[in-house]
KEZA-270570 format. One record per residue (C-alpha): residue in one letter; x, y, z. Coordinates in pm, 1 decimal, always signed. Layout:
+--------+----------+----------+----------+
: residu :       px :       py :       pz :
+--------+----------+----------+----------+
:      A :        X :        Y :        Z :
...
+--------+----------+----------+----------+
//
This chain:
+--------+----------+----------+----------+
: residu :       px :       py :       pz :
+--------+----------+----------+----------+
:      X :    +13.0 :  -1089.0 :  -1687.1 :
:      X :   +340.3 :  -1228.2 :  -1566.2 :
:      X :   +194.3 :  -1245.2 :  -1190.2 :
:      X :   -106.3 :  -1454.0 :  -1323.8 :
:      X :   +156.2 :  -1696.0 :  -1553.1 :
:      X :   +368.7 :  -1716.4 :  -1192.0 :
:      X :   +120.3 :  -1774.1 :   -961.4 :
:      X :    -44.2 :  -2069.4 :  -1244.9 :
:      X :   +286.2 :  -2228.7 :  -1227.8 :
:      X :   +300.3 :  -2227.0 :   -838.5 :
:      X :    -32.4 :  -2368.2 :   -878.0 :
:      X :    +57.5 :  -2661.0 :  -1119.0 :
:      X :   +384.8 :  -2725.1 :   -983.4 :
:      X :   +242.6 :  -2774.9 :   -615.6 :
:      X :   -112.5 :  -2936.7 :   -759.0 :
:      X :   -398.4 :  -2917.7 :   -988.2 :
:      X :   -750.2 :  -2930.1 :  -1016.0 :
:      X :   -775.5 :  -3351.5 :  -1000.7 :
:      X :   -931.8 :  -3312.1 :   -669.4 :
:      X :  -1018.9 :  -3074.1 :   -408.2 :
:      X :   -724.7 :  -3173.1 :   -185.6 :
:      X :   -524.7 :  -3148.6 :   -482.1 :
:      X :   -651.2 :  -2802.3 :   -563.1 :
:      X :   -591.6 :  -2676.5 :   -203.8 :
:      X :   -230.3 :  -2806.6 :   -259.6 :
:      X :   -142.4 :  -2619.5 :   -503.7 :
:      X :   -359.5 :  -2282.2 :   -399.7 :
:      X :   -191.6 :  -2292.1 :    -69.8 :
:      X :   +188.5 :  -2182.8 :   -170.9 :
:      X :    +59.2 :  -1972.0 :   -480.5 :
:      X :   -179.0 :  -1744.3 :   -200.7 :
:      X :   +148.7 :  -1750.5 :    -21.6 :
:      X :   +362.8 :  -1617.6 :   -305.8 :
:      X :    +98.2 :  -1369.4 :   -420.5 :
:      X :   +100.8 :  -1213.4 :    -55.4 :
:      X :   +471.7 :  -1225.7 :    -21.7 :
:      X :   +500.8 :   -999.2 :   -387.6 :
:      X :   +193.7 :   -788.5 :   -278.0 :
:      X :   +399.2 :   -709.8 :    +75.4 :
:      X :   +707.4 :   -633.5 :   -124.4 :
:      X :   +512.0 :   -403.2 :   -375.7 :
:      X :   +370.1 :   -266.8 :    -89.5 :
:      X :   +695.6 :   -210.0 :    +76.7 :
:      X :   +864.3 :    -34.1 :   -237.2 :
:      X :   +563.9 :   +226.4 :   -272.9 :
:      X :   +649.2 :   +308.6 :   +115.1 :
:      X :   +993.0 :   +374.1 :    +14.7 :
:      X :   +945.9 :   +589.7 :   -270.2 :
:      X :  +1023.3 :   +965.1 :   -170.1 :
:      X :   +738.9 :  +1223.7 :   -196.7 :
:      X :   +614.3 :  +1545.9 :   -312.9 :
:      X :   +678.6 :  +1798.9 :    -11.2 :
:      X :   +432.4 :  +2041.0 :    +31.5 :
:      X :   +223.7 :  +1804.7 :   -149.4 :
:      X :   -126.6 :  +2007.4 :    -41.4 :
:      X :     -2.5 :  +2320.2 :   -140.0 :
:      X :   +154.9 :  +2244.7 :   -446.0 :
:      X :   -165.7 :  +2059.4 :   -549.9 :
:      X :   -406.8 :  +2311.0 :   -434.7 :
:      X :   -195.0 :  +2605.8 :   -656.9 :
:      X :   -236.3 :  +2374.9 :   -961.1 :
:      X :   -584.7 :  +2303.3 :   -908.5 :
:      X :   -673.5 :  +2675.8 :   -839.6 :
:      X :   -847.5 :  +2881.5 :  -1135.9 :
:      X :   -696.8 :  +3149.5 :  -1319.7 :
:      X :   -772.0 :  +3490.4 :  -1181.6 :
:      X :  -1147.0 :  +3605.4 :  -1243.0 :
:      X :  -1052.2 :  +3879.1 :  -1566.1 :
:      X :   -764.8 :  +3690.6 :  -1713.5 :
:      X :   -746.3 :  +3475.4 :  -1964.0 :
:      X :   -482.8 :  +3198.3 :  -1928.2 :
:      X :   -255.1 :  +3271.0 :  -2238.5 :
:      X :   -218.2 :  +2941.2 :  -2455.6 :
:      X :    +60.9 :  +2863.6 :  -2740.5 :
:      X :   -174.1 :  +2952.6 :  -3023.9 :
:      X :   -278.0 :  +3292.7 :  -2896.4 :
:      X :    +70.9 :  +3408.5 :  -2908.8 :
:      X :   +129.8 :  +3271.9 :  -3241.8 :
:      X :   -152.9 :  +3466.1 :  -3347.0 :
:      X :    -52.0 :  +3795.8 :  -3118.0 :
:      X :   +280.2 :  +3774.1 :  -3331.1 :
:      X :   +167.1 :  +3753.1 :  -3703.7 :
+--------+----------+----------+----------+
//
């Protein structure tokens, strides 16, 4: 919500809706900022380091238990034990 209350302000501050060349004023520079954050967003998620071995690692999370075994849960035990 803050990027819509920004961009509005660009918008008012550089025009308004009085009249279409009014309104293109003001759209102008807030498209402008709105690409310039979106680049810089963009930018930052480029930046950010990683999983290695993503695949992998994903594909032995994703795999299903062995065929025979039960995957042992937190209540089981509980039970095992009383």
């Amino acid at each position: 919500m803050l990027g819509i209350a920004v961009l509005a302000s660009v918008f008012t501050a550089a025009g308004g809706y009085g009249t279409p060349a009014l309104f293109v004023a003001g759209l102008r520079p807030a498209v402008v900022v709105g690409a310039v954050v979106l680049a810089g967003g963009a930018l930052a998620a480029l930046l950010v380091p990683g999983l290695r071995g993503g695949r992998e690692t994903t594909a032995a999370l994703a795999a299903p238990p062995p065929r025979g075994r039960r995957p042992s849960l937190p209540e089981d035990e509980d039970a095992d034990q009383s």
